[in-house]
C-alpha positions as CSV (number, residue, x, y, z in Angstrom):
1,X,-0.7,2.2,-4.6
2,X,3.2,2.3,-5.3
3,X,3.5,5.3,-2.7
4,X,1.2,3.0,0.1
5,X,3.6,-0.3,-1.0
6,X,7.0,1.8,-0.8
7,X,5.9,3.5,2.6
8,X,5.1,-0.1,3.8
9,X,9.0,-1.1,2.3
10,X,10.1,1.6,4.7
11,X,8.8,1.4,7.6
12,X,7.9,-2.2,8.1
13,X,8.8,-2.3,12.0
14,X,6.1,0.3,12.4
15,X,2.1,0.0,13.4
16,X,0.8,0.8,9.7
17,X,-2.6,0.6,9.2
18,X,-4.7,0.6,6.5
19,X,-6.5,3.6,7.1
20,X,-2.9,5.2,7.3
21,X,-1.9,3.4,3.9
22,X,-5.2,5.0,2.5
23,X,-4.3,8.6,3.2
24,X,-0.8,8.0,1.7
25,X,-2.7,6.5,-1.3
26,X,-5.5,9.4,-1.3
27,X,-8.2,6.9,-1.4
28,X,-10.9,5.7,0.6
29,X,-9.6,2.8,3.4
30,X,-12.5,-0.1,0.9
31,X,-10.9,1.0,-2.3
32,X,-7.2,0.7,-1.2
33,X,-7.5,-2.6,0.4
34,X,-9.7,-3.8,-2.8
35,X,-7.3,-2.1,-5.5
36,X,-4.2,-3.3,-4.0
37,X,-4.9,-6.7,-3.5
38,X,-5.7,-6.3,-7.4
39,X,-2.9,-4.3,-8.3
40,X,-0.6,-6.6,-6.3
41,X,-2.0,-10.1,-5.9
42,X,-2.8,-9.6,-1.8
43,X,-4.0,-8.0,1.2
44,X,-1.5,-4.8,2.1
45,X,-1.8,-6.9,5.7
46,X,-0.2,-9.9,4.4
47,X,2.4,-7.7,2.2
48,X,3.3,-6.3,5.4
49,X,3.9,-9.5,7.3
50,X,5.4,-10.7,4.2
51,X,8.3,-8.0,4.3
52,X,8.5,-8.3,8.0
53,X,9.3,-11.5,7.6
54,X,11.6,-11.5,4.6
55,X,14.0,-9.1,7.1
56,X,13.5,-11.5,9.7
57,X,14.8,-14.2,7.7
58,X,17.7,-11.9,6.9
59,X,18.4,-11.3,10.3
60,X,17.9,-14.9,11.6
61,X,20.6,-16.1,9.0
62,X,23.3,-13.1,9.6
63,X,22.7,-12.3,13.6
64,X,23.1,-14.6,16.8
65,X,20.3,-12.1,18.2
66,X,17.4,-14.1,20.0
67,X,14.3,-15.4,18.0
68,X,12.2,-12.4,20.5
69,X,14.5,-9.6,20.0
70,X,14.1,-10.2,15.9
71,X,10.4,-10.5,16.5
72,X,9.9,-7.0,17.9
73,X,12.3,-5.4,15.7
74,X,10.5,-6.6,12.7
75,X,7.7,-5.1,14.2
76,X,5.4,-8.0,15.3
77,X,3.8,-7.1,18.9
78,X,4.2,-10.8,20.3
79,X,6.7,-14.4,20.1
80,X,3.6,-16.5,19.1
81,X,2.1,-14.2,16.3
82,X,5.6,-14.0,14.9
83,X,6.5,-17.8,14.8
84,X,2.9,-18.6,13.8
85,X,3.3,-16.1,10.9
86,X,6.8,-17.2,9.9
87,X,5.6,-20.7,9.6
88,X,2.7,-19.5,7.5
89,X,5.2,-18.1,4.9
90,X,8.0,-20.0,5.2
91,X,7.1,-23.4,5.8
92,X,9.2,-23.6,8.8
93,X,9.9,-22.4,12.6
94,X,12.0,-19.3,13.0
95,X,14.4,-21.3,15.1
96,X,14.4,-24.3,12.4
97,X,15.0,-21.7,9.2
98,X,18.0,-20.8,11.6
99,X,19.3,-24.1,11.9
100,X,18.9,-24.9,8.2
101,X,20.2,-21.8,7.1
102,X,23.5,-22.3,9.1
103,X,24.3,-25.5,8.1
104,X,23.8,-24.3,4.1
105,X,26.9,-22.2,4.1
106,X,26.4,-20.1,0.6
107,X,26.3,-16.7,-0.4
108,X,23.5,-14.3,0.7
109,X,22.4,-13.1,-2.8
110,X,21.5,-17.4,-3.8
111,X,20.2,-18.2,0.2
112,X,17.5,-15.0,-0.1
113,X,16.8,-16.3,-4.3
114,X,16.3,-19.5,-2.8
115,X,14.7,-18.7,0.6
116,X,12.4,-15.3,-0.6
117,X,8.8,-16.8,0.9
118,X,6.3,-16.9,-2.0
119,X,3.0,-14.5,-2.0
């Protein structure tokens, strides 16, 4: 499961799939998906979109680069999915976690402690 979670830390812009975490994880593609949402408290889906979207955050608050171009980097395949998604986690629009985090002018290390979206 660590191997399948620190592949997924890695690569987190790329299409990773769970039969693809599996074979990292040399276990069948039912048992991986049930073991690590035991192991680490939910789907290696929503880990995935949960790291994507931590770097997005990170890149939102230190880049002027567009909402889209931080989508696809992060590795989401459209606008919508991505602002629906962030909103999920965060509690917030992409473009209003920008605003916010602008005008809250501290140091990275307390902004990502404060910010990090829950599990």
């Amino acid at each position: 499961m660590l191997r399948a979670r620190d592949a997924m830390d890695r690569a987190y812009a790329q299409p990773l799939d769970v039969p693809a975490l599996a074979r990292i994880a040399h276990v069948s593609e039912a048992h991986f998906t049930r073991t690590f949402r035991a192991t680490f408290g939910e789907t290696p889906h929503r880990y995935l979109q949960r790291r994507r979207v931590e770097r997005a955050m990170s890149l939102l608050r230190e880049t002027d680069r567009s909402v889209t171009d931080i989508c696809f980097e992060v590795g989401f395949g459209s606008p919508g999915t991505f602002s629906r998604t962030f909103r999920d986690i965060v509690g917030r629009s992409p473009r209003t976690y920008r605003k916010e985090a602008a005008a809250a002018d501290v140091p990275t290390c307390f902004t990502m402690a404060w910010m990090r979206p829950s599990a």
